[in-house]
C-alpha positions as CSV (number, residue, x, y, z in Angstrom):
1,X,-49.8,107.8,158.1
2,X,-48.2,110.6,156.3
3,X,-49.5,114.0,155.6
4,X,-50.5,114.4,151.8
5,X,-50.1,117.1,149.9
6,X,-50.4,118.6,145.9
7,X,-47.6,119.3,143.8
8,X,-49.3,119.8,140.8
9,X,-52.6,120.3,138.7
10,X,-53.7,120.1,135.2
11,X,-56.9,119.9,133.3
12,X,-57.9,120.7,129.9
13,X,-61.4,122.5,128.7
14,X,-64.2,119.7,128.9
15,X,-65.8,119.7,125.1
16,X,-66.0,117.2,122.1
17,X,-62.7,116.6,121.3
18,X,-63.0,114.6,118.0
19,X,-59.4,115.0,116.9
20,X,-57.8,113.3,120.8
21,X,-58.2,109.7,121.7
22,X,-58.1,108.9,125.3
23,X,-54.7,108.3,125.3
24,X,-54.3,112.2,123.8
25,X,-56.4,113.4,126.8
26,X,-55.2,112.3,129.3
27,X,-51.5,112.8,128.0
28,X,-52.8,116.6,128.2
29,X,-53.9,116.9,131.8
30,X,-51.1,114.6,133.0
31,X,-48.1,116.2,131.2
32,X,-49.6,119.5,132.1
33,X,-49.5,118.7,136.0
34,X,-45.9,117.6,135.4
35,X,-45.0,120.8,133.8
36,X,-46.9,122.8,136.7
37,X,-44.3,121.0,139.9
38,X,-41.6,121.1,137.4
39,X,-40.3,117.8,137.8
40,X,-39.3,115.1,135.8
41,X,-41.7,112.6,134.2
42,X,-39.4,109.5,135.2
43,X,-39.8,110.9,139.4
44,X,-43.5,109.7,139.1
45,X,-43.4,106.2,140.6
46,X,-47.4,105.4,140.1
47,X,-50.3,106.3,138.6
48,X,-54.0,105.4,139.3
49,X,-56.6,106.6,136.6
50,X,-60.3,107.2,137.4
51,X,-62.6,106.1,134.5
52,X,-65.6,104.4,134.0
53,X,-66.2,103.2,130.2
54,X,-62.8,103.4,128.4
55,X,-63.7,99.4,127.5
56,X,-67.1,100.3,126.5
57,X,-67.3,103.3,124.3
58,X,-63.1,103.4,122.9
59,X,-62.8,99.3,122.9
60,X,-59.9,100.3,124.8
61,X,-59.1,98.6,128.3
62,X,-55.9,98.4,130.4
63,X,-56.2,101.8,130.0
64,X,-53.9,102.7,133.0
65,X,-50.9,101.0,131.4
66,X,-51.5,102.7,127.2
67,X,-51.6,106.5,129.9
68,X,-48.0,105.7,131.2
69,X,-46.6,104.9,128.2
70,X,-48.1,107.6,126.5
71,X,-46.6,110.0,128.8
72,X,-42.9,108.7,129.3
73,X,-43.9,106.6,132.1
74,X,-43.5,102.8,131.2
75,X,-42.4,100.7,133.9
76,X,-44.3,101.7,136.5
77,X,-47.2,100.6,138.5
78,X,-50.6,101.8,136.8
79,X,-54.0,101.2,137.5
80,X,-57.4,101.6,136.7
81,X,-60.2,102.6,139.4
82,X,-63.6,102.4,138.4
83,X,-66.6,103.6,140.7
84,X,-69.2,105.1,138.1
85,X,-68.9,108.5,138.2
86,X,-67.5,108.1,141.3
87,X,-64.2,106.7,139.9
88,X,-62.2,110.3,139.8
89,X,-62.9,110.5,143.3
90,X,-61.8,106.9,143.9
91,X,-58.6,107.3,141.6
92,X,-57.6,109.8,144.0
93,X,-58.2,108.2,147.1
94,X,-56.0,105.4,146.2
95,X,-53.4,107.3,145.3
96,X,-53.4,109.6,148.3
97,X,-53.4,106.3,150.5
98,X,-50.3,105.1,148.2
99,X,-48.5,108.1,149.4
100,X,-49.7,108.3,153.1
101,X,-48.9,104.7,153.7
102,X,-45.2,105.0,152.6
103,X,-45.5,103.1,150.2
104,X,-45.0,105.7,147.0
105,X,-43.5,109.0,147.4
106,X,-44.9,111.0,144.0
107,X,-48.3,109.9,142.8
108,X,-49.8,111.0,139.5
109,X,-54.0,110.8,139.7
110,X,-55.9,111.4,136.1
111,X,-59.6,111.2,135.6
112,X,-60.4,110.4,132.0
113,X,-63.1,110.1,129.8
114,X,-63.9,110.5,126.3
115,X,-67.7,110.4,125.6
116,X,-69.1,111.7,122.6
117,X,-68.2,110.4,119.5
118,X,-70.3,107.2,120.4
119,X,-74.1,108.3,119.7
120,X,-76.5,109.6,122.4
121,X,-78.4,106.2,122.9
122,X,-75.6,103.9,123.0
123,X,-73.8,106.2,125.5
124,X,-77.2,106.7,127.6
125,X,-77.3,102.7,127.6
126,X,-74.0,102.2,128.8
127,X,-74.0,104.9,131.9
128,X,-76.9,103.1,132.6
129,X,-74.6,100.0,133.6
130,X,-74.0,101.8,136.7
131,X,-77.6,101.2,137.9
132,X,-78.9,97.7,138.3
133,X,-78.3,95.7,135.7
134,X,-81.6,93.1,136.7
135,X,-84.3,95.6,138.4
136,X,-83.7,98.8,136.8
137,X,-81.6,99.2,133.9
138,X,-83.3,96.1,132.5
139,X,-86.6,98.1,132.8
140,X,-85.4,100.9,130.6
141,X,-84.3,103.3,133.7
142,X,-81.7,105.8,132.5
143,X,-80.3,107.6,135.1
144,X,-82.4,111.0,133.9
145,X,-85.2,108.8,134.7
146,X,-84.2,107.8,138.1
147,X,-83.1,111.3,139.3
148,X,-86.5,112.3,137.7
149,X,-88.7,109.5,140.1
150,X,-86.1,111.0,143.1
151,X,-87.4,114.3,142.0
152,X,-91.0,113.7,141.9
153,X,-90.9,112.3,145.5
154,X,-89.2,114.8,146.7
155,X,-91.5,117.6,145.2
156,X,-94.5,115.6,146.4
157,X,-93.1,115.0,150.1
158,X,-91.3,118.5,151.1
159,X,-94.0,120.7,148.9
160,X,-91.3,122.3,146.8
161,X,-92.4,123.7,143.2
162,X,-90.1,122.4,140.3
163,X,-89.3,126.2,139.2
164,X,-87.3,126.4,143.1
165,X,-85.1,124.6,142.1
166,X,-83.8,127.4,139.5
167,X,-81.1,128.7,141.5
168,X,-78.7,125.4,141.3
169,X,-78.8,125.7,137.6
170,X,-78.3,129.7,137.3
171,X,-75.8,129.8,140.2
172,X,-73.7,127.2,138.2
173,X,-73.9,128.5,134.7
174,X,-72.6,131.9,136.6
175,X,-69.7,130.5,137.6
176,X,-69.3,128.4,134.7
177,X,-69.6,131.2,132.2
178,X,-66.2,132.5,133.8
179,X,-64.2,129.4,133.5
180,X,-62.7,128.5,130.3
181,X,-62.5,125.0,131.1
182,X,-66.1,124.7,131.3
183,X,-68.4,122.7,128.6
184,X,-71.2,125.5,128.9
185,X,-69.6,129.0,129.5
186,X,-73.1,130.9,128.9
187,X,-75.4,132.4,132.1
188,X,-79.0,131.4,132.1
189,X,-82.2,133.3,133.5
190,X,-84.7,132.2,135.7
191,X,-86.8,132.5,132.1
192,X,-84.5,130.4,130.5
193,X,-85.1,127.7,133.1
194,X,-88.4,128.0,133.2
195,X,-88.8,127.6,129.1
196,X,-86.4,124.6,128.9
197,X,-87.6,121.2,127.1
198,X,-88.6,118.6,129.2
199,X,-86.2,115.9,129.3
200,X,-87.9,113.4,132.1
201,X,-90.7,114.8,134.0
202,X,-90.1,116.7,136.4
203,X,-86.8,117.1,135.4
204,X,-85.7,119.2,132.4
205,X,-82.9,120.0,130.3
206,X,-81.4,122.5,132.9
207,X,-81.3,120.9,135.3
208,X,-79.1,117.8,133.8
209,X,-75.3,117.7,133.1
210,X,-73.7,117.7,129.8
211,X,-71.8,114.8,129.0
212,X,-67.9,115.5,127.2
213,X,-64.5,114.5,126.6
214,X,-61.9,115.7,129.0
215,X,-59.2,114.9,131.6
216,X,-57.6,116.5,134.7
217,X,-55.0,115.3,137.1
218,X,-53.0,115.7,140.2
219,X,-49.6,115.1,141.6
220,X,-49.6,114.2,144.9
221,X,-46.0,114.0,147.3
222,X,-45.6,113.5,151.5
223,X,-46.5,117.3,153.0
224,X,-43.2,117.2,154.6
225,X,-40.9,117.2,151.2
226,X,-43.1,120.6,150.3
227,X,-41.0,123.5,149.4
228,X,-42.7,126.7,149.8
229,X,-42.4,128.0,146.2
230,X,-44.7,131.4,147.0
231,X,-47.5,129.3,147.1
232,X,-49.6,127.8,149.7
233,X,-49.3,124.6,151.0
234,X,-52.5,122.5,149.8
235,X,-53.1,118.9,151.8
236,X,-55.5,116.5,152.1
237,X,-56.8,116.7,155.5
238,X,-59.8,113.9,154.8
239,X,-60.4,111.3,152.8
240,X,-63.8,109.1,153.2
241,X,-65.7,106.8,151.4
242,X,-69.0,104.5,151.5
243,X,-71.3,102.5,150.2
244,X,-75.4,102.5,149.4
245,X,-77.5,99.7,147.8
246,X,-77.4,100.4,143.9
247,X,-80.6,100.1,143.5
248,X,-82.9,103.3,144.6
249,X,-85.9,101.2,145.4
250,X,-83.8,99.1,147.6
251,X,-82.9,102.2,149.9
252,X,-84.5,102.5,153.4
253,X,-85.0,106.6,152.1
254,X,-84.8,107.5,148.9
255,X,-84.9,110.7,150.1
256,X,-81.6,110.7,151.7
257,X,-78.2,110.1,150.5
258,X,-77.1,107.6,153.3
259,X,-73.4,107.1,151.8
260,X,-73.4,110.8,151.4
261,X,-74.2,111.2,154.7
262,X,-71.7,108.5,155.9
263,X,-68.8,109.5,153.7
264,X,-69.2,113.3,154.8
265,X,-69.1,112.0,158.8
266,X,-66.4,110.1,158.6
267,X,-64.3,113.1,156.7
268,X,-65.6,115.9,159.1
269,X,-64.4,113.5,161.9
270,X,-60.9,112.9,160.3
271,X,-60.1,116.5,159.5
272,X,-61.6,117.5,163.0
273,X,-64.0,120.2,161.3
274,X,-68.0,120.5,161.6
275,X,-70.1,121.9,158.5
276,X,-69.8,125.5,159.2
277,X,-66.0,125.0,158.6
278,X,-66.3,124.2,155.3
279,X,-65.7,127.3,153.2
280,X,-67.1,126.2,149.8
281,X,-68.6,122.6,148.7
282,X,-68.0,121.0,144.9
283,X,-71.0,118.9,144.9
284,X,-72.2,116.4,142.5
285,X,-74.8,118.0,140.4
286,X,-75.4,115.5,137.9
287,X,-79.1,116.7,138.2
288,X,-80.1,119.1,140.6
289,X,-82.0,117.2,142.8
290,X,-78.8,115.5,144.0
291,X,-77.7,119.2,144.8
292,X,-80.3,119.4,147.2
293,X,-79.7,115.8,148.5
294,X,-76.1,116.6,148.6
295,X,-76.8,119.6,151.1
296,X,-78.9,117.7,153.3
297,X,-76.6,114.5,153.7
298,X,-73.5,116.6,154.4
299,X,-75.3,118.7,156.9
300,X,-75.6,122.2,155.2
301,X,-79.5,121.9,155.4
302,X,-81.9,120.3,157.3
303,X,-83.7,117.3,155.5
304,X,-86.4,118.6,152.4
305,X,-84.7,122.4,153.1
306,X,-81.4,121.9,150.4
307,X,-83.6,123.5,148.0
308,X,-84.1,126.7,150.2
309,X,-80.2,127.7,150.2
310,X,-80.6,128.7,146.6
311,X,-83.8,130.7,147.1
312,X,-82.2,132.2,149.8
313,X,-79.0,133.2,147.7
314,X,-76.3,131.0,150.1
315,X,-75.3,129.0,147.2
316,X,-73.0,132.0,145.5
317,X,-68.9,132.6,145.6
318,X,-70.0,135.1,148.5
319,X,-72.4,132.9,149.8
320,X,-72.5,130.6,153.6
321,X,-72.1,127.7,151.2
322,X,-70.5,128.2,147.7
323,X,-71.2,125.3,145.6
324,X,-70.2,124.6,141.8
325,X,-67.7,127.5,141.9
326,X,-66.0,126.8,138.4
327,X,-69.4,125.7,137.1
328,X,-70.0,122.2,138.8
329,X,-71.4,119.2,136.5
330,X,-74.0,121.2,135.3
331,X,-71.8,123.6,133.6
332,X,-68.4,122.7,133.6
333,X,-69.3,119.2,132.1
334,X,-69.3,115.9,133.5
335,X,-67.0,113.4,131.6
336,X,-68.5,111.2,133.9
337,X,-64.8,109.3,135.0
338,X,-62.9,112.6,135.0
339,X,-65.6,114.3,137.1
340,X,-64.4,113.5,140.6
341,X,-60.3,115.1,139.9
342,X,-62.1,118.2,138.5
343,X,-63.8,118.7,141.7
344,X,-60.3,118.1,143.7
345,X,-58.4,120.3,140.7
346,X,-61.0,123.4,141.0
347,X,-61.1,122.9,144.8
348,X,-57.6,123.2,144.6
349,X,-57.5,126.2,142.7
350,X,-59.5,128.3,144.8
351,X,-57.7,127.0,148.0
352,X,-54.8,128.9,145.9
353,X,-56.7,131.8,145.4
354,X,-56.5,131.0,141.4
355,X,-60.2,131.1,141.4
356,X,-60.5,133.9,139.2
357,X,-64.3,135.8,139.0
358,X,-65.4,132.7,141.2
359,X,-63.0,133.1,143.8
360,X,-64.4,132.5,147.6
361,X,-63.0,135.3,149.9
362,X,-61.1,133.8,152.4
363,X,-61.4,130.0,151.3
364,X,-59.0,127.9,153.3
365,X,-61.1,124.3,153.6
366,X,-62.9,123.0,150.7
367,X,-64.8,119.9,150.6
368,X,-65.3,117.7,147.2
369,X,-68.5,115.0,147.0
370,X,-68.2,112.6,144.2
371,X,-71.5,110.4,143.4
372,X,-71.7,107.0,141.8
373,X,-74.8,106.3,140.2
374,X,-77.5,108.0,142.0
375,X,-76.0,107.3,145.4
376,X,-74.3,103.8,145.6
377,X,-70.7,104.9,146.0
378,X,-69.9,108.7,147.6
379,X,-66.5,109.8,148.0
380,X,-65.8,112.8,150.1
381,X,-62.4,114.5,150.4
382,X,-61.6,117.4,152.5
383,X,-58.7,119.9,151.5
384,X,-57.0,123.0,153.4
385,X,-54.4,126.1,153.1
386,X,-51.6,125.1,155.1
């Protein structure tokens, strides 16, 4: 298998773009990663996009195939990869294992996802598709009200107080605040998290992700065609995924992320790192008990303690564990297909040292966990400073 490294990057802000169709947003991030390696658009020779409800919410599917001809690619191989929220994450593992088989040279991954000009309930409804379809979304369970039952055990069996979990939210709107791609560029207070509406008991509107439209993407190429162009080499020194039971009631713990868990093994083992190697973390804060949970599986914190390394101030840029650097879901925005090449794009970024405010001194491994549904699919990917 061959080394895999980035060529190039692009993203656009995550908000509600009313005047782009899908097709227009992911043109954007794509063209704009093609413009960063300054190559030409006919040199890409596949393209796998990460999204989860193009059919559902644009009546628009084969979505893979309208992208490459949208941006001067017809005739190549396109495909769609769908994992939830996870599929941005799984988008990019497929194409990375197109390059390191051999069997493509120059990949082009976009995440897409345009979400808001369908109304509140009938999106809500249809991210709910990513639960189970017979014993929980069939019950009314949106996923605000799953991660709020997750949340309520967890307050009930490691004696936490709701208000700990504060930090999550005001680290990430600091960080977000100084990254103009990000959905909610405002700080927050522990005041304001404390006065915030209830959305789902115990969870309130603080600690959930905004929804949006937006698209990023990623050129990927074999390490050993890099030219040094005054910029560091960035590759992919793990890529790892698993698997959970969808539903959370059929979990052994539904206190632990097991695919998490699984998914971060298996890419510690392949890059031949252990946790303390890991410079900064983009985690999946949909809500921010899955920050916790996401600590916990990947070995930053001992189980029920995730919550303690953002009372303890660990969580920052100059922190033992950055996490949400550029804002994470909370802030940045969580277009919920497009979610997973953020993370790799903004982990990218600061591997460059084109973090900006946010930077993390020194960062030279970052680590990128993207969730589907609350747990059933977890990709991890591992990336490093040559």
């Amino acid at each position: 298998m061959r080394k895999v490294a980035i060529l190039g990057i692009g993203q656009i802000p995550i908000d509600e773009h009313w005047e782009k169709s899908i097709r227009h947003l992911a043109g954007d991030a794509a063209i704009a990663a093609i413009a960063e390696a300054h190559i030409e658009p006919t040199a890409v020779e596949s393209l796998y996009v990460g999204n989860m409800l193009s059919g559902a919410l644009n009546k628009q599917e084969n979505v893979s195939a309208l992208i490459a001809d949208w941006v001067g690619l017809r005739g190549i191989e396109a495909s769609k990869i769908e994992a939830a929220c996870g599929s941005g994450a799984a988008a990019f593992r497929s194409g990375m294992m197109a390059v390191a088989s051999g069997v493509n040279d120059l990949v082009l991954v976009v995440g897409v996802e345009k979400m808001t000009e369908t109304g509140g309930t009938n999106t809500t409804s249809h991210l709910a598709s990513a639960a189970d379809a017979d014993h929980e979304a069939a019950h009314g369970l949106s996923f605000v009200a799953l991660n709020a039952l997750i949340m309520r055990r967890y307050l009930h069996e490691f004696g936490w107080k709701h208000n700990d979990f504060a930090p999550f939210s005001i680290n990430a709107h600091a960080n977000g605040a100084k990254n103009p791609n990000a959905r909610l560029q405002e700080a927050i207070t522990q005041k304001d998290y404390l006065r915030a509406r209830m959305v789902a008991d115990p969870i309130n509107l603080l600690d959930a992700s905004p929804i949006g439209d937006g698209a990023a993407a990623i050129l990927l190429y074999p390490a050993e065609k890099i030219r040094r162009n005054g910029q560091p080499i960035i590759t992919v020194a793990a890529s790892a995924a698993a698997t959970d039971s969808i539903a959370v009631h059929d979990r052994f713990d539904a206190m632990r992320l097991a695919a998490a868990e699984t998914s971060a093994q298996k890419a510690y083992a392949q890059a031949n790192v252990t946790p303390s190697e890991i410079d900064f973390f983009e985690l999946h804060d949909a809500f921010s008990i899955m920050a916790a949970l996401s600590l916990e599986a990947c070995g930053f914190a001992e189980r029920g303690q995730g919550v303690r390394l953002g009372l303890e101030n660990q969580i920052t840029p100059q922190g033992r564990i950055p996490v949400a650097t550029r804002g994470g879901l909370k802030a940045r925005g969580h277009p919920v297909g497009a979610t997973g090449v953020y993370q790799l794009v903004e982990v990218i970024q600061q591997l460059r040292g084109q973090g900006g405010d946010t930077q993390v001194p020194g960062a030279k491994i970052g680590m990128a966990q993207n969730i589907g549904g609350s747990g059933a699919t977890v990709i991890t990917h591992i990336l490093q400073r040559e």
